[in-house]
PLY file of the C-alpha trace (Angstrom):
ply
format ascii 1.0
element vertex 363
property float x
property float y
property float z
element edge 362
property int vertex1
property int vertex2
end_header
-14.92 21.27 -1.84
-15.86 17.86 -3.84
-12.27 16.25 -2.57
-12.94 17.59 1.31
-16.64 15.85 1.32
-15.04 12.98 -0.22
-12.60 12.70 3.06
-15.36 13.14 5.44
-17.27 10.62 4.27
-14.21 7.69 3.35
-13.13 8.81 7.18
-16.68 8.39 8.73
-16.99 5.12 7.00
-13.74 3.79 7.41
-13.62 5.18 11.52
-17.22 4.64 12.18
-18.46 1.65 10.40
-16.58 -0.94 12.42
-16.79 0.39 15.41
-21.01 0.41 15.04
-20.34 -3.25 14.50
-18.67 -4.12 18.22
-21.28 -1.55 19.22
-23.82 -4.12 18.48
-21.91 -6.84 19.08
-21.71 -5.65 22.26
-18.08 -6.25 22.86
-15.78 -4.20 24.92
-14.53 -1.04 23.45
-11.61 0.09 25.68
-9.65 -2.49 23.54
-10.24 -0.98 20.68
-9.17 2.40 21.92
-5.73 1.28 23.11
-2.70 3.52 22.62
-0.16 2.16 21.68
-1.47 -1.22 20.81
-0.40 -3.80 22.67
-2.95 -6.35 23.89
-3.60 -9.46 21.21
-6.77 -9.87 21.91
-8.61 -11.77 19.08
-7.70 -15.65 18.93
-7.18 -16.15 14.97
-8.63 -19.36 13.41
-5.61 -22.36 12.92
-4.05 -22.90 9.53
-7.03 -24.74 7.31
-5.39 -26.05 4.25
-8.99 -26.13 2.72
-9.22 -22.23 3.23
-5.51 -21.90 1.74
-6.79 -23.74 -1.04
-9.70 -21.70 -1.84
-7.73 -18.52 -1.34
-4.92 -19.63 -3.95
-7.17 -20.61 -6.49
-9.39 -16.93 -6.35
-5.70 -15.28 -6.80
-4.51 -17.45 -9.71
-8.02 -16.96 -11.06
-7.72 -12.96 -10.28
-3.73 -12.87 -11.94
-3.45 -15.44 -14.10
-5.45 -13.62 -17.27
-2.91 -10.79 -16.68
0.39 -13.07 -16.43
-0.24 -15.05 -19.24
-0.81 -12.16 -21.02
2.54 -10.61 -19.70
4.17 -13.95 -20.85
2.64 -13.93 -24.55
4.19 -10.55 -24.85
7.39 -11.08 -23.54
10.43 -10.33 -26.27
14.14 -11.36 -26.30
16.02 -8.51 -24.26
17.66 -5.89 -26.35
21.44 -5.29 -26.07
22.20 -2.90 -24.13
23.38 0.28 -24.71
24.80 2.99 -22.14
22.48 5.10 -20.40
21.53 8.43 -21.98
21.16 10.55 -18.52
24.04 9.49 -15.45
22.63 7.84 -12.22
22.58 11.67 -10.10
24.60 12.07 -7.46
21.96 12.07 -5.05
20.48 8.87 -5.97
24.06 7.51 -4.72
23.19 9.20 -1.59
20.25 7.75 -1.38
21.93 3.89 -2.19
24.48 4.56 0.45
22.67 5.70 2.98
20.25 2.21 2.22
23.53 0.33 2.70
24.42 1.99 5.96
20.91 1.87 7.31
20.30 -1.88 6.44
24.04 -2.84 8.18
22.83 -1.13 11.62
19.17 -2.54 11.02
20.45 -5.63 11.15
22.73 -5.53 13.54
22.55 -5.27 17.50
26.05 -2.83 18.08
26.21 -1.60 21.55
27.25 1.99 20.54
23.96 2.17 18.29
21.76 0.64 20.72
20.00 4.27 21.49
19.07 4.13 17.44
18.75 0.49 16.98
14.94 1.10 16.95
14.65 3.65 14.37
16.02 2.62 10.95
12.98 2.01 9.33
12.75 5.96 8.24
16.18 6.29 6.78
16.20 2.82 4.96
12.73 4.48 3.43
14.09 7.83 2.29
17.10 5.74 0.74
14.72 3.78 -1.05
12.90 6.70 -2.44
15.74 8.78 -3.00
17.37 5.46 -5.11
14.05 4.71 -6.97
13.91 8.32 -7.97
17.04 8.42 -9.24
16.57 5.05 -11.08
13.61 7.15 -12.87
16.38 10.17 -14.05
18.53 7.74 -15.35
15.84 6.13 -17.72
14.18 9.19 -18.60
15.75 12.16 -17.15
13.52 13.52 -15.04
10.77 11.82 -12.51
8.48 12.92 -9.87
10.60 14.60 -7.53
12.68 16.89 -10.21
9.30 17.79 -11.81
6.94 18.87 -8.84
9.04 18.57 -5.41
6.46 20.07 -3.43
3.49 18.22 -4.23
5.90 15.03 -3.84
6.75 16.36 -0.64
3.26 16.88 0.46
3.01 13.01 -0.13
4.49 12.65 3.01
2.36 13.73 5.65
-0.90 12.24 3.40
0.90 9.04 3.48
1.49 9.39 7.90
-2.47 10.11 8.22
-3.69 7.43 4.95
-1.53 4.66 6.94
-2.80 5.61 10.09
-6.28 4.32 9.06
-5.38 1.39 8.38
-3.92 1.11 12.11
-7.24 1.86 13.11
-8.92 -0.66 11.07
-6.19 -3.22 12.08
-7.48 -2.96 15.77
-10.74 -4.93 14.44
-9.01 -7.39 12.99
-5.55 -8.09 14.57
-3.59 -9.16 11.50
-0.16 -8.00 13.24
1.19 -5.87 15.81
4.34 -4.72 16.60
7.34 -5.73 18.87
10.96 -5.44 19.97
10.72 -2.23 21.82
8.70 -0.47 24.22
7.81 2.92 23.64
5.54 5.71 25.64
2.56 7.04 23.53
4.06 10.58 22.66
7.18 8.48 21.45
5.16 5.82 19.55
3.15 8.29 17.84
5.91 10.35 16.88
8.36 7.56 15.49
5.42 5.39 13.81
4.16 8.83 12.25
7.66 9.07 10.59
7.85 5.97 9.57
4.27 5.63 8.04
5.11 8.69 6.27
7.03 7.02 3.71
4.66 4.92 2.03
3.09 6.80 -0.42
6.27 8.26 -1.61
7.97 4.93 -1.79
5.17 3.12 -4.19
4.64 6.43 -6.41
8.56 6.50 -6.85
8.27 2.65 -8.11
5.34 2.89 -10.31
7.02 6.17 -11.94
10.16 3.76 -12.30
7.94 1.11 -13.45
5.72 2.93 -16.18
8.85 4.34 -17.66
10.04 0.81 -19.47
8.10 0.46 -22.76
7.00 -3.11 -22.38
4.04 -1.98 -19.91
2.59 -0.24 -23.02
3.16 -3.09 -25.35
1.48 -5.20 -23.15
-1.33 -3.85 -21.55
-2.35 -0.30 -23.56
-4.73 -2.16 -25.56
-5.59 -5.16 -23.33
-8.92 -6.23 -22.37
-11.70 -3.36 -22.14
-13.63 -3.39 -19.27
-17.15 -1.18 -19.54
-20.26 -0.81 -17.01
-23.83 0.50 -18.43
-24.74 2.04 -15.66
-21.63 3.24 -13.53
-23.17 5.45 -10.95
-25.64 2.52 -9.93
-23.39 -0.16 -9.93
-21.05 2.58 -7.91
-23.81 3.04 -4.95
-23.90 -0.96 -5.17
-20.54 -1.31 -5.02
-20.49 1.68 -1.68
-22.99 -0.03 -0.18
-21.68 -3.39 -0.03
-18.17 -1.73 1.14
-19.66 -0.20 4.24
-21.94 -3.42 5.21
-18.47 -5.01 5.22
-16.47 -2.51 7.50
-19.45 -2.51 9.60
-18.85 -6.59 10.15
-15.40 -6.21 10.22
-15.06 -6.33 13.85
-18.24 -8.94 14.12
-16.34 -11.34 12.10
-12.54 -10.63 12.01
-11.32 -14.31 10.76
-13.63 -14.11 7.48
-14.09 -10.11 6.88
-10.10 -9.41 7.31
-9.63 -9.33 3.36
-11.88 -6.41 3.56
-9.30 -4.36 5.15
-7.09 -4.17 2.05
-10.37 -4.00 0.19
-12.97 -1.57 1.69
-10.90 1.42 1.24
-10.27 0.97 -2.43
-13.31 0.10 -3.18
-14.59 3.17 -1.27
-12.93 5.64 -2.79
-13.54 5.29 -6.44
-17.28 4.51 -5.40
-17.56 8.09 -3.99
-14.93 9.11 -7.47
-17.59 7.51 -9.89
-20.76 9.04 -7.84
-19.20 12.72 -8.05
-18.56 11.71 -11.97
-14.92 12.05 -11.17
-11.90 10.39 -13.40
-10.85 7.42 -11.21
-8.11 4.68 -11.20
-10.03 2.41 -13.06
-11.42 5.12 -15.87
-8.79 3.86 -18.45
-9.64 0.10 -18.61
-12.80 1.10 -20.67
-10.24 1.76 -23.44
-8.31 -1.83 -22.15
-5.55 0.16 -20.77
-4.09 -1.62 -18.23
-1.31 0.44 -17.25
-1.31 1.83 -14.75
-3.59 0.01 -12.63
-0.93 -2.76 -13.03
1.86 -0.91 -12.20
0.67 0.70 -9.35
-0.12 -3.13 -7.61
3.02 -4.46 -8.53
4.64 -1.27 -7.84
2.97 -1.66 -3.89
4.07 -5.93 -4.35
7.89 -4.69 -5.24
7.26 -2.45 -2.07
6.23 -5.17 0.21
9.14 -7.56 -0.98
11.61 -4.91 0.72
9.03 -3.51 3.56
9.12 -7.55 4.25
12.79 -8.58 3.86
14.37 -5.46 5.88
11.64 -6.01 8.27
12.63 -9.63 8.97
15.92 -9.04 11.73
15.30 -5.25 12.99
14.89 -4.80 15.99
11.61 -3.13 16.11
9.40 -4.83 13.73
5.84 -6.06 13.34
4.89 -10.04 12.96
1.65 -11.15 11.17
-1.06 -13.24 12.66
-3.42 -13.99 9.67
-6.12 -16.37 9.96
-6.58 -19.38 8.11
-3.32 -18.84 5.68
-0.51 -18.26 8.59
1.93 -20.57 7.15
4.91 -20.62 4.20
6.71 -17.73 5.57
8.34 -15.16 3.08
10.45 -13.37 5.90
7.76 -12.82 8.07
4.53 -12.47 5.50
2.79 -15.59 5.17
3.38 -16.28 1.47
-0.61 -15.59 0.41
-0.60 -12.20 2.49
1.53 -10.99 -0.18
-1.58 -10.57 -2.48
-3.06 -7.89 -0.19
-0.32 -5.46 -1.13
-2.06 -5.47 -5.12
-5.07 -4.26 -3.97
-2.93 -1.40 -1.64
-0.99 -0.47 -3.98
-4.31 0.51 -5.85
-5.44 2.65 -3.00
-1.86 3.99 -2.60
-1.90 5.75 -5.89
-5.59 6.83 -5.95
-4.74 8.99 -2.69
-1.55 10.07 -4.12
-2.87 10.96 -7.71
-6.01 12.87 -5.49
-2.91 14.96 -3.91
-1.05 15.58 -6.93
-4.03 16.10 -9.20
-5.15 18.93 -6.54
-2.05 20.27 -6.49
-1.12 20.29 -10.35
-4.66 22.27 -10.78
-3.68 24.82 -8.11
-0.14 25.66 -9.75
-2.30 25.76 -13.19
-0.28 22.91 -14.42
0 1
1 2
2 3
3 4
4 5
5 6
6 7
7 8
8 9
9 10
10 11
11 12
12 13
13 14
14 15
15 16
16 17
17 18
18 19
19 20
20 21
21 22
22 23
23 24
24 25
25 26
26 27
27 28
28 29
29 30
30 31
31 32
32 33
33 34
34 35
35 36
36 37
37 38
38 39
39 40
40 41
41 42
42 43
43 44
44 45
45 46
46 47
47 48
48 49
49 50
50 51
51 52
52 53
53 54
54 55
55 56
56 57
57 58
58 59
59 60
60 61
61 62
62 63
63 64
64 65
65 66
66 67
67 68
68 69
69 70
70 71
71 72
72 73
73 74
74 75
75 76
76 77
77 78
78 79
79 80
80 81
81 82
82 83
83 84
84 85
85 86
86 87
87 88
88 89
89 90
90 91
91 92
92 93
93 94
94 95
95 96
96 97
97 98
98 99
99 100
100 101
101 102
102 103
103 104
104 105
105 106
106 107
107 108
108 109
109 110
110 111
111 112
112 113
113 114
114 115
115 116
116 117
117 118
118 119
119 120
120 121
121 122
122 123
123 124
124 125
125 126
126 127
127 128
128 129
129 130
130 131
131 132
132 133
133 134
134 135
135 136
136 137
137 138
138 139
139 140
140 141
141 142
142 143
143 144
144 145
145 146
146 147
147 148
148 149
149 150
150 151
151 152
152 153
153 154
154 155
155 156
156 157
157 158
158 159
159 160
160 161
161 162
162 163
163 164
164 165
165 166
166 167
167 168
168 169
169 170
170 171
171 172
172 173
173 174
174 175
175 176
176 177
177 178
178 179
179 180
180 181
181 182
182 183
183 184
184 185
185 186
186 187
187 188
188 189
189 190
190 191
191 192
192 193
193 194
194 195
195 196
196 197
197 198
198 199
199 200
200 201
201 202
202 203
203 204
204 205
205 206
206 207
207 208
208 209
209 210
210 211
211 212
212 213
213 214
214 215
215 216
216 217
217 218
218 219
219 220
220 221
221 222
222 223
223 224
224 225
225 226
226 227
227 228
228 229
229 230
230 231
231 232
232 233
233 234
234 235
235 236
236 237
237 238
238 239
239 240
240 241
241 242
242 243
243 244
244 245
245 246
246 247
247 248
248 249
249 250
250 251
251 252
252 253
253 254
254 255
255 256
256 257
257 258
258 259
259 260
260 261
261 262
262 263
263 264
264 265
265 266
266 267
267 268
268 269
269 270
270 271
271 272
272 273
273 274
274 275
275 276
276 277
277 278
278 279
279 280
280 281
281 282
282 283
283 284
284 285
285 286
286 287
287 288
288 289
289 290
290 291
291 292
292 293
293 294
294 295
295 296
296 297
297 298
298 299
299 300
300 301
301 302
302 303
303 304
304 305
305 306
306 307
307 308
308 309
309 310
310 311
311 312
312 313
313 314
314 315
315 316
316 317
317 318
318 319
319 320
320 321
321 322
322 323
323 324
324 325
325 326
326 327
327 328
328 329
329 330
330 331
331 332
332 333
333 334
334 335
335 336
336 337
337 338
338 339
339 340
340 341
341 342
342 343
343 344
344 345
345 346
346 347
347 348
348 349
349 350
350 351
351 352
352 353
353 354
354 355
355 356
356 357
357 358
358 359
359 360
360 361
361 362
């Protein structure tokens, strides 16, 4: 009951929140409501070197604790000895079938022309299928082997988590998609596909990630991180979330951070006030783990998501304010730092699905 009050609120704030804000900014609301998206119709701020600036020096203030931490703990590699479990057959499937998918992806045959628009999906499932079996060869097991339906069930959580953050790109515009033309029924359908393979896809990596040692030697005992009063600071923290979404659409050039944010911060809010384990409940031991490996899991994500993005034929293009320059395929290079923060919110909804589901087979 806790986790389906949880929902209602997150999806009140998150769906509600903005649009009270172009309520009262009194700007037209049919453009918010358009399906499938297609008008640009926020004019983004120019490329301000003072604002690129500002924003490189909060994320080198943000990661550079943690990466010269990661370098003081670094340790000549070990020789390398043959893997105890084999690469399974299905992860070759899965590498294959990448291979394949990323030839036609990036290629404009005739005969495939039909299907030219919908290789996102299978490069995906290759991904996952390849980072799951990249998991069974360190440790002989992972996610997928050990509970395939609640994995499974990641899937359609990750079509309807992604499709909020659709929504909450209509306030903000930060990129839209292009390179085909498709009717609504057909554009929900295929984007619903593809959307569903988030969740699985950064679960897979931070499995893979978490299962080489040196993330325990380096951040198990890192810096604790302790609040007196948690609830408080919690209704603080909800408070100031929801002020933001509400702005959102007010101010899209300055607020658009808050995208990535908001949600995050949303959820363990609500986690904390129903005295609920959360993502960050280990750092008041100064274990870093996993929070760290689920944002770089999302960055290693968004590397690929990016590159095999950057010559399909359907694909989205990014128009960030303020920062839209020094192209990584086609992510301007600071956008990258908005997939740490995702890759938070990534695994909180995933660990809420397995967590529910691991209590319900008694596991």
């Amino acid at each position: 009951m806790k986790g389906v009050f949880k929902f209602v609120i997150l999806a009140a704030m998150l769906l509600g929140l903005p649009l009270a804000g172009v309520l009262v900014a009194q700007a037209p609301l049919s453009r918010y409501f358009e399906f499938p998206p297609r008008t640009l119709y926020i004019e983004h701020a120019p490329f301000s070197w003072i604002a690129f600036m500002a924003y490189s020096l909060f994320i080198l203030a943000v990661a550079g604790p943690f990466l010269m931490h990661a370098l003081r703990n670094r340790h000549p590699v070990p020789i390398k000895t043959p893997p105890v479990n084999p690469f399974p057959w299905w992860g070759w499937c899965g590498v294959l079938l990448g291979l394949v998918s990323w030839i036609l992806a990036w290629n404009r045959c005739t005969w495939f022309s039909d299907y030219q628009a919908h290789t996102f999906t299978p490069l995906w499932i290759a991904y996952i299928m390849t980072v799951n079996g990249l998991t069974v060869r360190r440790t002989g097991t992972c996610l997928l082997l050990r509970r395939p339906l609640s994995f499974l069930l990641l899937f359609p959580v990750s079509a309807g988590f992604w499709w909020f953050f659709e929504y909450l790109n209509r306030f903000v515009q930060n990129w839209s998609y292009t390179g085909v033309n498709f009717a609504p029924a057909e554009y929900f359908l295929f984007a619903t596909l593809s959307f569903s393979t988030v969740l699985p896809a950064i679960t897979g990596t931070r499995e893979w990630l978490l299962s080489y040692s040196w993330w325990s030697r380096a951040y198990q005992h890192f810096f604790p991180v302790w609040i007196s009063s948690p609830r408080l600071f919690a209704a603080a923290v909800l408070t100031a979330s929801g002020t933001g979404l509400f702005l959102l659409g007010v101010d899209p050039d300055h607020l658009y951070a808050l995208l990535w944010i908001s949600p995050l911060l949303i959820l363990v809010s609500l986690q904390t006030l129903f005295k609920e384990t959360h993502i960050f409940s280990p750092l008041r031991d100064g274990d870093w783990r996993f929070v760290l490996a689920s944002a770089f899991a999302a960055l290693l994500c968004g590397v690929f998501w990016e590159m095999w993005n950057f010559y399909s034929l359907a694909k989205w293009v990014y128009h960030v304010p303020f920062v839209q320059r020094f192209h990584i395929f086609e992510m301007p290079l600071l956008g990258y730092a908005g997939y740490l923060p995702f890759g938070l919110e990534c695994n909180v909804v995933a660990e809420m699905v397995l967590a529910k589901n691991r209590q319900t087979a008694g596991t």
